[in-house]
C-alpha positions in Angstrom: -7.4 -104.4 23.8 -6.1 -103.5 27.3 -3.4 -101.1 25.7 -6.9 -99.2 23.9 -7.9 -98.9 27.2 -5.4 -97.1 28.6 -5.2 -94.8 25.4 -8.7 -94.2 25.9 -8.2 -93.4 30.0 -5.0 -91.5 29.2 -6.9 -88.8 26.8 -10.1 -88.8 29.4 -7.9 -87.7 31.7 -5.7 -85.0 29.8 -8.6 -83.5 28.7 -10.0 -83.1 32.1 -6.4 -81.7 32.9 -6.9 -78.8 29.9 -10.4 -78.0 31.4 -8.5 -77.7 34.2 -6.2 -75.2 32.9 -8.5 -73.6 30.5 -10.4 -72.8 33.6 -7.5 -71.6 35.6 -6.4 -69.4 32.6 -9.7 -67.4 32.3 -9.7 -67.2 36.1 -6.7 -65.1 35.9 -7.4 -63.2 32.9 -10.8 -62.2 34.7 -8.3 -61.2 37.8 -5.9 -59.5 35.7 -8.4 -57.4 33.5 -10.4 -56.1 36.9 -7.1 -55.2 38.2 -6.3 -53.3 35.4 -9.5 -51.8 35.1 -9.3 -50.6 38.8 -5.3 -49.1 38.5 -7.1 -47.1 34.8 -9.5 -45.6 37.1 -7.1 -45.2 39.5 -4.7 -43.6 37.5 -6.4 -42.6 33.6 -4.6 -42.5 30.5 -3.0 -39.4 29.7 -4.8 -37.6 26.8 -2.4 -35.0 25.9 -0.5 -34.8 23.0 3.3 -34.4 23.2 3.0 -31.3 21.0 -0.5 -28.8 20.6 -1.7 -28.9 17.4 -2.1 -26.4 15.1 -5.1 -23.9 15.0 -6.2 -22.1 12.1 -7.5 -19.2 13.1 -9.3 -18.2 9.7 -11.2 -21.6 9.8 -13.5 -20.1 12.3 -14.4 -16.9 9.9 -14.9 -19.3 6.9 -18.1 -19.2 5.4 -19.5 -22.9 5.0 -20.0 -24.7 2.0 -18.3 -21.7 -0.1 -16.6 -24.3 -2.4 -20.0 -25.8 -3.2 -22.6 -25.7 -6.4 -24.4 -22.6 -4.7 -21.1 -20.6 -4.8 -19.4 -22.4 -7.5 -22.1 -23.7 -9.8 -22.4 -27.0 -11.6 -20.2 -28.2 -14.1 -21.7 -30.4 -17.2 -19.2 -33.2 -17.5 -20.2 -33.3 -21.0 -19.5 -29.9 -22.5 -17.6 -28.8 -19.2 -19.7 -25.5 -19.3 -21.1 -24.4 -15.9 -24.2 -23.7 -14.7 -26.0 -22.1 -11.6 -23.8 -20.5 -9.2 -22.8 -16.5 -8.7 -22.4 -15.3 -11.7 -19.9 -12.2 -12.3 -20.2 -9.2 -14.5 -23.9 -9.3 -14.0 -26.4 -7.6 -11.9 -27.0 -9.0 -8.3 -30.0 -11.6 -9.1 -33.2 -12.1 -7.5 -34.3 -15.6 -6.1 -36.3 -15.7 -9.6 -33.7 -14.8 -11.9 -30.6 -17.1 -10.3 -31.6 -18.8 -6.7 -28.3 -20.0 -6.2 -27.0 -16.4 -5.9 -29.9 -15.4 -4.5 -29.1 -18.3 -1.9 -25.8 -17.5 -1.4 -26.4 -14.1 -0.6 -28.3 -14.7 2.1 -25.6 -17.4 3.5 -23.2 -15.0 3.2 -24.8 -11.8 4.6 -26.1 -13.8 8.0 -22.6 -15.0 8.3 -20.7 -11.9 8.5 -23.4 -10.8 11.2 -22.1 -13.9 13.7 -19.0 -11.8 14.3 -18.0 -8.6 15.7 -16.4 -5.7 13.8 -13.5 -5.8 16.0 -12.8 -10.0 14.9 -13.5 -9.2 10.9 -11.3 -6.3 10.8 -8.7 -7.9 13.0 -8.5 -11.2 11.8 -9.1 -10.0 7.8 -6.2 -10.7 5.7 -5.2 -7.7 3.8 -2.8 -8.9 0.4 -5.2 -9.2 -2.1 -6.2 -5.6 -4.0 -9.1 -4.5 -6.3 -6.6 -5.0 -9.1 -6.3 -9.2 -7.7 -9.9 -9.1 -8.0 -10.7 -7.9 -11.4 -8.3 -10.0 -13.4 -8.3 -13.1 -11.5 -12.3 -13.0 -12.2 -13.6 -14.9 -15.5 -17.5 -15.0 -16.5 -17.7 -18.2 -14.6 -15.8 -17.8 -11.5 -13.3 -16.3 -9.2 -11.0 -18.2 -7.4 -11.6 -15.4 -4.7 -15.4 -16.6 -4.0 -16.7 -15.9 -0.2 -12.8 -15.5 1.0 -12.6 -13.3 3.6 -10.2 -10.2 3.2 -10.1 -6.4 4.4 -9.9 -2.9 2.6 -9.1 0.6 4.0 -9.6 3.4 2.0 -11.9 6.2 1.9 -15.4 6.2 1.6 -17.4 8.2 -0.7 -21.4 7.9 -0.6 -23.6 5.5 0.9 -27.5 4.4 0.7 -29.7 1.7 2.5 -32.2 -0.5 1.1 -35.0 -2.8 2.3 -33.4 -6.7 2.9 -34.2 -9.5 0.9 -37.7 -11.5 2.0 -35.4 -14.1 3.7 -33.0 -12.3 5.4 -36.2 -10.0 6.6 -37.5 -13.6 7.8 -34.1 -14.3 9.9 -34.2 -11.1 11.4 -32.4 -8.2 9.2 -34.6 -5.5 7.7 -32.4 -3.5 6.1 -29.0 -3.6 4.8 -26.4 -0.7 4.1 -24.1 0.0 0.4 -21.2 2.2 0.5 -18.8 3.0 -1.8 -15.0 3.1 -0.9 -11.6 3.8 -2.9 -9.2 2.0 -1.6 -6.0 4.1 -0.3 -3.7 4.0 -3.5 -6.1 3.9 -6.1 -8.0 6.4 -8.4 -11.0 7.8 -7.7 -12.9 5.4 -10.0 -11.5 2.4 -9.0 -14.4 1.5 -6.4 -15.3 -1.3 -4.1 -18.7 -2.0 -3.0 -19.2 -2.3 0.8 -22.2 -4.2 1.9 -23.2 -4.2 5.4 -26.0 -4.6 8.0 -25.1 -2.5 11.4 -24.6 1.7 10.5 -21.6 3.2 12.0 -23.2 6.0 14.6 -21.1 8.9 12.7 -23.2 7.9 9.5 -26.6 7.6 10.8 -28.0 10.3 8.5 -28.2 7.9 5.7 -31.4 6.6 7.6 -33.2 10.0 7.4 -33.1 9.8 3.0 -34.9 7.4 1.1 -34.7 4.1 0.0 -31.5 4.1 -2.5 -31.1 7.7 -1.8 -27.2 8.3 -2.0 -25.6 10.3 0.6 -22.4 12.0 0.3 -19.9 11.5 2.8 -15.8 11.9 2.8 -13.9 9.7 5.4 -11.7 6.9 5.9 -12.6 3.6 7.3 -12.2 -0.3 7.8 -13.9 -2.4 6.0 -13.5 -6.3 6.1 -15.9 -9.1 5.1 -16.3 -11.4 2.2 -15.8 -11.5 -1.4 -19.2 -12.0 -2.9 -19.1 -11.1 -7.0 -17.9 -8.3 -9.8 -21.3 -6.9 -10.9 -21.6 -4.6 -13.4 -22.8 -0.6 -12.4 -24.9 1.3 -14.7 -26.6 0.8 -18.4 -24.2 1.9 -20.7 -21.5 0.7 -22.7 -19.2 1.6 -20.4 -20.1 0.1 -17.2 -17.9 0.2 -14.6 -16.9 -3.6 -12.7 -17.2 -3.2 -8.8 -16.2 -5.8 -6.9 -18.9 -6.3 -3.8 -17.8 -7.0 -0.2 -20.1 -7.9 2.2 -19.5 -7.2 6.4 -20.7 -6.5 9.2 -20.0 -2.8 9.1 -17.1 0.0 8.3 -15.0 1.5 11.2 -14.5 5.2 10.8 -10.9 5.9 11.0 -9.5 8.7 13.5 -6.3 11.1 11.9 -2.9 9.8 13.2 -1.5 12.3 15.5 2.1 13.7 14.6 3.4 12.4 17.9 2.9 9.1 16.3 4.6 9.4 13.4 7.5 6.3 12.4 5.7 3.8 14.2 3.1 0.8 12.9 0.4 3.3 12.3 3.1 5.3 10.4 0.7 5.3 6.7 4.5 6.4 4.8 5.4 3.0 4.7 4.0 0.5 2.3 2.4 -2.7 2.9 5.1 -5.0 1.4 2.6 -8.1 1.8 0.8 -7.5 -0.7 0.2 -10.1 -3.6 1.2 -8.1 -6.4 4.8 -6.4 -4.7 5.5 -9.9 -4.6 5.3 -10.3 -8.7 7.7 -7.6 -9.1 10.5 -9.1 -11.7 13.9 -8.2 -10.3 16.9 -7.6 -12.2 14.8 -7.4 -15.5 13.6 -4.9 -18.0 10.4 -3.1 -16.7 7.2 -5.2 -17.5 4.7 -4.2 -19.9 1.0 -5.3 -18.7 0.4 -7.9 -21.3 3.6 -9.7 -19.4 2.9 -9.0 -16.0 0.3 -6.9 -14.9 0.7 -7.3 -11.3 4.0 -5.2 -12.1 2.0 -2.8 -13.7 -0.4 -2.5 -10.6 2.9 -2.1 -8.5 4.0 0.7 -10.3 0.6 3.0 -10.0 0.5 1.6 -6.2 4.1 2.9 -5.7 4.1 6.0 -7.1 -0.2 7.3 -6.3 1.0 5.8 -2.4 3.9 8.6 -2.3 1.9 11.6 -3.6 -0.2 11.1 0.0 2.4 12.6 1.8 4.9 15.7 0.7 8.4 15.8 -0.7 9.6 16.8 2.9 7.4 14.5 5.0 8.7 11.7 2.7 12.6 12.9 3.1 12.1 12.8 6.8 10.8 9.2 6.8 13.5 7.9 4.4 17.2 6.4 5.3 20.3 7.2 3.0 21.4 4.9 0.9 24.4 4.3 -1.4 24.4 2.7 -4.7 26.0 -0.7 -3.9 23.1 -0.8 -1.1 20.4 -1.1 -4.1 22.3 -3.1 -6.7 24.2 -5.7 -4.6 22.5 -8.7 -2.8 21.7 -6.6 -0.4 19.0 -4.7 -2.5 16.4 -7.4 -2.1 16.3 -6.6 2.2 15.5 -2.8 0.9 12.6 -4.0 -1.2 9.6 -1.3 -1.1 11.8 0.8 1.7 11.5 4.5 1.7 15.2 5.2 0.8 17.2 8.7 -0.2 19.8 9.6 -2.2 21.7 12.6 -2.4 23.7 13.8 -5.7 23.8 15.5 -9.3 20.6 15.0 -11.8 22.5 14.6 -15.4 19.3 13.4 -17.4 15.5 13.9 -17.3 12.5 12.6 -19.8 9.2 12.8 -19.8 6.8 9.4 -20.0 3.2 9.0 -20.1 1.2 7.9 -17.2 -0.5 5.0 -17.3 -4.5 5.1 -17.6 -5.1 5.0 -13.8 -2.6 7.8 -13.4 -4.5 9.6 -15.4 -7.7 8.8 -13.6 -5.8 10.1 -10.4 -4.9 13.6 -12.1 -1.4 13.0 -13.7 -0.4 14.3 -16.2 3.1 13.5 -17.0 5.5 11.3 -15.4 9.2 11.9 -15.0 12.1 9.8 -15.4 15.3 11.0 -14.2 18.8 10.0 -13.3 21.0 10.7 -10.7 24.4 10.2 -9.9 24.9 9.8 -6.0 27.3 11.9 -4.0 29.3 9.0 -2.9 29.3 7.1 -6.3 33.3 7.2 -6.9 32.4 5.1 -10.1 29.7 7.3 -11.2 27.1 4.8 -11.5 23.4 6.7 -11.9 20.1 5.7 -10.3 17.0 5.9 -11.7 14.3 7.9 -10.3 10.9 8.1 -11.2 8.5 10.5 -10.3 5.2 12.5 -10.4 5.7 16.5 -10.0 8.1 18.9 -12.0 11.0 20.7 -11.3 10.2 24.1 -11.1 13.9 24.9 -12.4 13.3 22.8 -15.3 9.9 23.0 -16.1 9.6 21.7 -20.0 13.0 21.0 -19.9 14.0 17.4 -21.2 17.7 15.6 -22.2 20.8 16.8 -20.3 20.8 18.8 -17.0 22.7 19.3 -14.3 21.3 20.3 -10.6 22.0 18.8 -7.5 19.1 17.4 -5.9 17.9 14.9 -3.3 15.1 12.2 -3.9 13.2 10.1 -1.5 11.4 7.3 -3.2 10.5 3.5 -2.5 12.9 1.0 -4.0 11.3 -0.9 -6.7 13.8 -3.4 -8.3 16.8 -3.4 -9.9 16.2 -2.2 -13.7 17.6 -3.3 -17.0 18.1 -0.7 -19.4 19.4 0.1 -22.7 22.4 2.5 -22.1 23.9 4.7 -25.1 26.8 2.4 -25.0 27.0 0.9 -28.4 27.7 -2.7 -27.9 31.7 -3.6 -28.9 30.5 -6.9 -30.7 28.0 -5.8 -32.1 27.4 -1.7 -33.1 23.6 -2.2 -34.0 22.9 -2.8 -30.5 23.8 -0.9 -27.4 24.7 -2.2 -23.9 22.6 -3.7 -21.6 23.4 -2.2 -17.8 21.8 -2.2 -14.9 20.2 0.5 -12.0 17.9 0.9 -9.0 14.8 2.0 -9.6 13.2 4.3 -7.1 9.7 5.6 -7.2 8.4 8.8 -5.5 6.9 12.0 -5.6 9.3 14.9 -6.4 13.2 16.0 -6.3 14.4 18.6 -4.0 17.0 21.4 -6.0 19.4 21.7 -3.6 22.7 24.1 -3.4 25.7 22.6 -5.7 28.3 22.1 -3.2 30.9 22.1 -6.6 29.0 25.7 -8.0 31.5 29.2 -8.5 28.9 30.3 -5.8 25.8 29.6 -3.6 24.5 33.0 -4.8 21.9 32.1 -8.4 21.1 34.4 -10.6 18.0 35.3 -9.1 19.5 36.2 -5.8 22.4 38.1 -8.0 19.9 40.7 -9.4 18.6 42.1 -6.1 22.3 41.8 -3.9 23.4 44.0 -7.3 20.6 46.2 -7.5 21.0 47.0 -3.6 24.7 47.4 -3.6 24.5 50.2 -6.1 21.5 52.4 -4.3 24.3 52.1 -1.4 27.0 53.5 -3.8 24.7 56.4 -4.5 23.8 56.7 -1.2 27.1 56.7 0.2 27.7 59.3 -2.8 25.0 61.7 -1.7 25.8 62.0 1.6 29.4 62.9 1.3 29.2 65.6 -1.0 26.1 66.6 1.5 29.1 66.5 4.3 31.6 68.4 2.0 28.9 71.0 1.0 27.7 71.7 4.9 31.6 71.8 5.5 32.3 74.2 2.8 29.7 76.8 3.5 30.8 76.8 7.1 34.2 77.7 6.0 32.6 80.6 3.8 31.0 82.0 6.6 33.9 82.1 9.4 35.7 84.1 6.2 33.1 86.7 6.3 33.0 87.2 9.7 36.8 87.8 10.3 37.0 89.5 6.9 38.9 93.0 8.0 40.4 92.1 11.6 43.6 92.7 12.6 44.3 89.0 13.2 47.2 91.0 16.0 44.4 92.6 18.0 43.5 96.4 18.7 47.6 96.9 19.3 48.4 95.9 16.0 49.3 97.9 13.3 46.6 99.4 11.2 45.5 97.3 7.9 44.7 99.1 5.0 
């Protein structure tokens, strides 16, 4: 019993010992936390990062909720079809007709007017064309919807138009439509520029009427977002026209000379564009079922050098050699504005493709030259838009020495007329650079008899001999006039005593 007892005291009394502690303990904690409460104000907590992070600058010009059903539409998960949304190859709709678009118009539009010119056309990638547009659009959707992007080109006519009712409820009355062609495209190949602040240097569009056009022929900026191919006109053949919608356009000033070969230099091309980088090197040239970005490449190329003259181009281009453009090498000369200098052995005649045709070209020339410095003999190909004067209609085998600016495309497979050892059906497969450009220069064959042609023969000839006759004519003038002088001091001493008066007489 007494041993219970002292059990019983013993616990009593540890747990007044742990009450003890437990008391001390949260004594000190109390201490320890106001301490450290004090030293944080003291001294805060460094908020800094070690390293800034990243800041997209485009997130700023996106326009919200673009990847949502108003833009997009709704997909049945049924059938998969979709419903609602902008719709493409149609006309724009009304808030009756579709009130998603009609919606999205309007979210669109009052964006665009947040910003300044200055920021959209700044800030605007430029790597998509009209051609990206077009194909990557189906009837349901573009993967392009509300992205923000920038055109230059020049712009052709322009009209206004009353707003809708709710952007005349948020504050815009009227908005602006002008059409542009981009620079390197045909004249039909048109983008629709929407926009809701007039450029000063167009403000006669205000004095026609509603959906009056109004001619005009200059070069701007223009950078917004993409809203929607519609359809123009009633006919069968109705033109697509992709529709960008801004702020406004920014009239472009000429370039002076002075300020030629620098980054407002328009000779060079824009390599960053989607399509040059679809290009297919060291392969057979793409048809456009296979790769039509090639395709789109090729008309860029080759209606981007017929801006500028043979000689302007030749001035702007570096010399290369052949091992420059089919070595490893090649690929750091992508899309340069190279030249060549040498002997053109072959020329052919192709057809130009559709929008070639569109742009006024009629024929486009294939040739091949062999470079000066080439101790293999190893031909470029050359492509180009204008003839020859020297061998206008001619076709096959030539021989003239020329020079060639042009922007190197790829290297080229081609079929040579080398019949192939293993097997004589086929002929060998080589390889070439492929330049495209404008025109070749004829230039004097350093290897000709003479640097005098034919037609500089004829009139060297022709004056030589009116020099013979000349020379002729007055010599026998100078013999004659000597001649009848002689006669005459004859006469005169005819019968004189050649002795004087002393002499004797002459009978």
């Amino acid at each position: 019993m007494s041993r219970q007892l002292a059990s019983q005291s013993l616990n009593r009394r540890n747990y007044h010992i742990a009450k003890i502690l437990l008391a001390c303990g949260l004594f000190v904690g109390v201490v320890f936390v106001g301490m450290m409460t004090t030293t944080a104000q003291d001294n805060p907590l460094d908020a800094k990062p070690p390293l800034p992070q990243n800041v997209d600058k485009q997130a700023k010009f996106q326009v919200p909720n673009k990847d949502g059903a108003i833009f997009q539409g709704r997909r049945d998960p049924k059938t998969g079809n979709i419903d609602g949304g902008i719709r493409d190859y149609t006309p724009l709709a009304s808030e009756k007709d579709n009130s998603d678009e009609y919606q999205a118009w309007h979210i669109v539009v009052t964006h665009a007017k947040q910003f300044t010119v200055a920021e959209l056309e700044e800030n605007a990638p430029r790597e998509l064309t009209r051609d990206d547009l077009l194909h990557a659009t189906t009837p349901s959707r573009s993967p392009y919807r509300a992205d923000f992007m920038r055109f230059d080109g020049k712009l052709t006519k322009i009209r206004w138009a009353k707003a809708t009712r709710s952007l005349v409820e948020a504050g815009t009355a009227k908005i602006y439509e002008a059409m542009l062609i981009p620079f390197d495209e045909p004249p039909n190949a048109l983008i629709s520029v929407v926009f809701t602040e007039l450029p000063a240097e167009l403000a006669a569009v205000d004095q026609k009427l509603e959906n009056e056009w109004m001619d005009v022929n200059t070069e701007v900026n223009a950078a917004g977002f993409f809203f929607k191919i519609r359809l123009d006109g009633t006919g069968p053949e109705q033109p697509a026209i992709p529709i960008l919608i801004g702020r406004s356009v920014t009239i472009r000033k000429p370039t002076p000379a002075s300020q030629a070969a620098t980054a407002e230099d328009p000779i060079p091309v824009d390599k960053n564009l989607r399509v040059f980088k679809r290009i297919k090197d060291d392969a057979f040239i793409a048809k456009a079922d296979q790769n039509w970005e090639e395709l789109s490449s090729w008309n860029r190329i080759l209606l981007h050098a017929r801006r500028f003259t043979p000689a302007e181009l030749e001035a702007a281009a570096t010399d290369k050699k052949f091992a420059d453009l089919f070595t490893d090498s090649r690929k750091d000369y992508k899309l340069d504005l190279v030249k060549f200098e040498g002997r053109l052995i072959m020329l052919n005649k192709m057809k130009p493709s559709e929008k070639l045709q569109a742009a006024g070209i009629e024929t486009v020339y294939e040739g091949w030259l062999v470079p000066k410095d080439e101790p293999r003999g190893n031909p470029v190909c050359i492509v180009f838009t204008e003839p020859l004067e020297s061998l206008e209609g001619v076709t096959g085998r030539v021989n003239k020495w020329v020079t060639f600016a042009g922007y190197s495309f790829k290297l080229m497979r081609y079929a040579s007329g080398e019949r192939d050892k293993d097997d004589l059906t086929k002929n060998v497969t080589k390889k070439a650079p492929l330049l495209l450009g404008r025109a070749v220069v004829e230039r004097i064959d350093p290897d000709g008899p003479s640097a005098v042609t034919w037609k500089g023969f004829v009139p060297i000839a022709t004056g030589a001999i009116l020099a013979l006759i000349g020379v002729a004519l007055a010599l026998s003038w100078w013999f004659r006039r000597g001649d009848k002088k002689t006669r005459q001091e004859l006469e005169t001493h005819r019968g004189k005593n050649p002795f004087g008066e002393a002499g004797p007489a002459v009978t």
